[in-house]
C-alpha positions as CSV (number, residue, x, y, z in Angstrom):
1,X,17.4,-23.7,12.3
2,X,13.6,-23.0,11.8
3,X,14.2,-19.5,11.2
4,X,17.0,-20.3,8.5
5,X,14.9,-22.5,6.5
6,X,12.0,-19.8,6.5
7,X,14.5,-17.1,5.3
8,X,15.7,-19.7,2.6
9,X,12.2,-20.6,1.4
10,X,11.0,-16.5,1.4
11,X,14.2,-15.6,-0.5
12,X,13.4,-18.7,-3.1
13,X,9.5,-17.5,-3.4
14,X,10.5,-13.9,-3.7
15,X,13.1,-14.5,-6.3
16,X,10.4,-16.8,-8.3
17,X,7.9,-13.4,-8.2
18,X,10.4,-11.2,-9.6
19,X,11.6,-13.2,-12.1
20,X,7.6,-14.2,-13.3
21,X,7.2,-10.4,-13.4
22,X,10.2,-9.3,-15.3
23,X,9.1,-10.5,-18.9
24,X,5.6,-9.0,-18.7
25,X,6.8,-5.3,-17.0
26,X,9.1,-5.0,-20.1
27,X,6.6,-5.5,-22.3
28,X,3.8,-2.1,-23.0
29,X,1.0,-1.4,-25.2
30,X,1.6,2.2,-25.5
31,X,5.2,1.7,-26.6
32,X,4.3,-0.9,-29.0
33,X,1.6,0.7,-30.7
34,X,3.6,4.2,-30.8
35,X,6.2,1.8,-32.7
36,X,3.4,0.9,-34.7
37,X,2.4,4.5,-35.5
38,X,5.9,5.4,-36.6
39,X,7.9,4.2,-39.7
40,X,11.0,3.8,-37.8
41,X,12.6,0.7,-38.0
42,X,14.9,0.7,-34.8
43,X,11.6,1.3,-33.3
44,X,9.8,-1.9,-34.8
45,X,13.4,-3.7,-34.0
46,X,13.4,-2.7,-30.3
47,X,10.0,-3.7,-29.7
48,X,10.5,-7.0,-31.8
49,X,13.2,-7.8,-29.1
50,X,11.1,-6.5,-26.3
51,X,8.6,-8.9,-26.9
52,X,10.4,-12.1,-28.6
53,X,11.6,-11.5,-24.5
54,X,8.1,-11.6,-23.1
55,X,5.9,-13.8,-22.2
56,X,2.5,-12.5,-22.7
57,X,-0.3,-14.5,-24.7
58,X,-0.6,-11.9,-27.8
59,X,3.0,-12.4,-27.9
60,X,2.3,-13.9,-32.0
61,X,0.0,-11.5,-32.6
62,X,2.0,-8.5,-31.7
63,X,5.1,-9.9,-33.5
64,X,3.4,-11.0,-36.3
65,X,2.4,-7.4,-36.9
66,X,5.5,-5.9,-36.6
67,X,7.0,-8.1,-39.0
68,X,4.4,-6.8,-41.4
69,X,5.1,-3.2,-40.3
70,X,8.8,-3.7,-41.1
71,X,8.6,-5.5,-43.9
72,X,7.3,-2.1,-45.3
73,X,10.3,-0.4,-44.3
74,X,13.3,-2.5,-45.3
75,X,14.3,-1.7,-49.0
76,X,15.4,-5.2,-50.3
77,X,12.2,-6.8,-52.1
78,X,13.4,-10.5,-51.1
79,X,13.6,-9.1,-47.3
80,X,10.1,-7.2,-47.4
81,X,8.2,-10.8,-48.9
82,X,9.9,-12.6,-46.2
83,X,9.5,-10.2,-43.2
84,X,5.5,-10.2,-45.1
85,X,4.8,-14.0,-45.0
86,X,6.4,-14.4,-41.1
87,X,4.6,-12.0,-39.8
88,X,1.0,-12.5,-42.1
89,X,1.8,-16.3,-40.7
90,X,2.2,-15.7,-37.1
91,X,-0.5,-12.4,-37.1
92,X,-2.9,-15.0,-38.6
93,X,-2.4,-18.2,-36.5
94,X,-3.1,-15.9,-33.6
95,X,-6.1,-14.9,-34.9
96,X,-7.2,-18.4,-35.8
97,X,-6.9,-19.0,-31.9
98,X,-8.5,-16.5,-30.7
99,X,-10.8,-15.3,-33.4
100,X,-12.8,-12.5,-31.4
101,X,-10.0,-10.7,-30.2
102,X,-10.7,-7.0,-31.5
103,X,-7.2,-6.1,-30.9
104,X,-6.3,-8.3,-32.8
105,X,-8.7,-7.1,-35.9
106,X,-7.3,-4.1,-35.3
107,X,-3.9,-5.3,-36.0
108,X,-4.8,-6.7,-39.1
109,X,-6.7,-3.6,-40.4
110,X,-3.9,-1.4,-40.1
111,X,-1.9,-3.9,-41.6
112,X,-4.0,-4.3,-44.2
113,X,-4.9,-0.9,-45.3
114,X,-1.8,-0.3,-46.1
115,X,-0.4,-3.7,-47.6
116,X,0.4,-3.6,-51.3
117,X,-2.0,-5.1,-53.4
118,X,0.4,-7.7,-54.9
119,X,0.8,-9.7,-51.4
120,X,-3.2,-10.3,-51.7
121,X,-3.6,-8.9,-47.5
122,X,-6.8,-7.3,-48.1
123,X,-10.0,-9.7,-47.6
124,X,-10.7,-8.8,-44.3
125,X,-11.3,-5.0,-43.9
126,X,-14.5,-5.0,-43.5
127,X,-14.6,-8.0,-41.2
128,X,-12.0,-6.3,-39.1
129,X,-14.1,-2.7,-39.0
130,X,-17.0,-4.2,-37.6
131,X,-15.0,-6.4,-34.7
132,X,-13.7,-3.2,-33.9
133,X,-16.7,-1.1,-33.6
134,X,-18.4,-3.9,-32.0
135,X,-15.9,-4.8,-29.4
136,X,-14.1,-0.9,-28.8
137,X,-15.7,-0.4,-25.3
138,X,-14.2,-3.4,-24.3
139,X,-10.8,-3.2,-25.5
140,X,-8.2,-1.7,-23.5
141,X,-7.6,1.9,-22.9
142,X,-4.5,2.0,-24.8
143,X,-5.6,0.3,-27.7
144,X,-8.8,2.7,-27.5
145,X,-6.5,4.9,-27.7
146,X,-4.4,3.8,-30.8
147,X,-7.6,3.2,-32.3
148,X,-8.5,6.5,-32.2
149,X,-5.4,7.6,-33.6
150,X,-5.4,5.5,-36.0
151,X,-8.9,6.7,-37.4
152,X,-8.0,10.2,-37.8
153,X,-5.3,8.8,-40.9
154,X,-7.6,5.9,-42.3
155,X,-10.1,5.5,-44.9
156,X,-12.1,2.5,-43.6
157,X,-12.2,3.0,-40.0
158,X,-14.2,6.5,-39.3
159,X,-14.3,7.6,-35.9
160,X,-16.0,5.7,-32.8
């Protein structure tokens, strides 16, 4: 009977691990940020639904900024202000929580360099280049990475 009950107990803690770990193994950096890189809006859609599914803590970060990403890439203009003001308002409360997160910065910069200058996204570029420069050896290798990337096609951001 002992036995049984052990069996029963590992089966419930494995079961508890996997499912704990499924979220977070869906979600990764490289993917999203490649998503990111590329105007393709299945792209930005898969990885919307990859992490409305997760549970990671820059969850509204990283959604927020794919909103803004596709909002550039739907062709209705009522679509693109909405998909805008979602994302701006989720990209933006995450920042307001955790206000020295580079990554985050970074986010926002590439968002911003590239926002049109009627949705009024554009007063902290400057802010955002030096959190990034300060803070780059610290961030992690795949965002290095997409920072990198990302300098060789921007006009605020100059190589690290």
């Amino acid at each position: 009977m002992n036995i049984r009950i052990i069996f029963n107990l590992l089966l419930l803690v494995l079961s508890f691990s996997v499912n704990a770990g499924t979220s977070k193994t869906n979600f990764d950096k490289e993917a999203f940020y490649n998503a990111m890189a590329a105007s393709d809006i299945n792209s930005i859609n898969n990885q919307l639904n990859i992490i409305k599914a997760a549970s990671i803590n820059e969850k509204e970060a990283y959604e927020g900024a794919l909103l803004m990403k596709k909002a550039g890439l739907v062709t209705k203009a009522q679509e693109k202000l909405s998909l805008f003001k979602q994302g701006r308002s989720k990209l933006e409360a995450a920042i307001k929580k955790d206000k020295d997160n580079a990554e985050f910065s970074f986010l926002r910069l590439i968002i911003q360099e590239h926002a049109p200058k009627v949705v009024e996204y554009r007063n902290n570029i400057n802010a955002d280049v030096l959190a990034i420069r300060s803070n780059f050896k610290t961030l992690h290798p795949v965002v290095q990475q997409a920072i990198n990337d990302y300098t060789k096609k921007s006009k605020v951001l100059k190589p690290l």
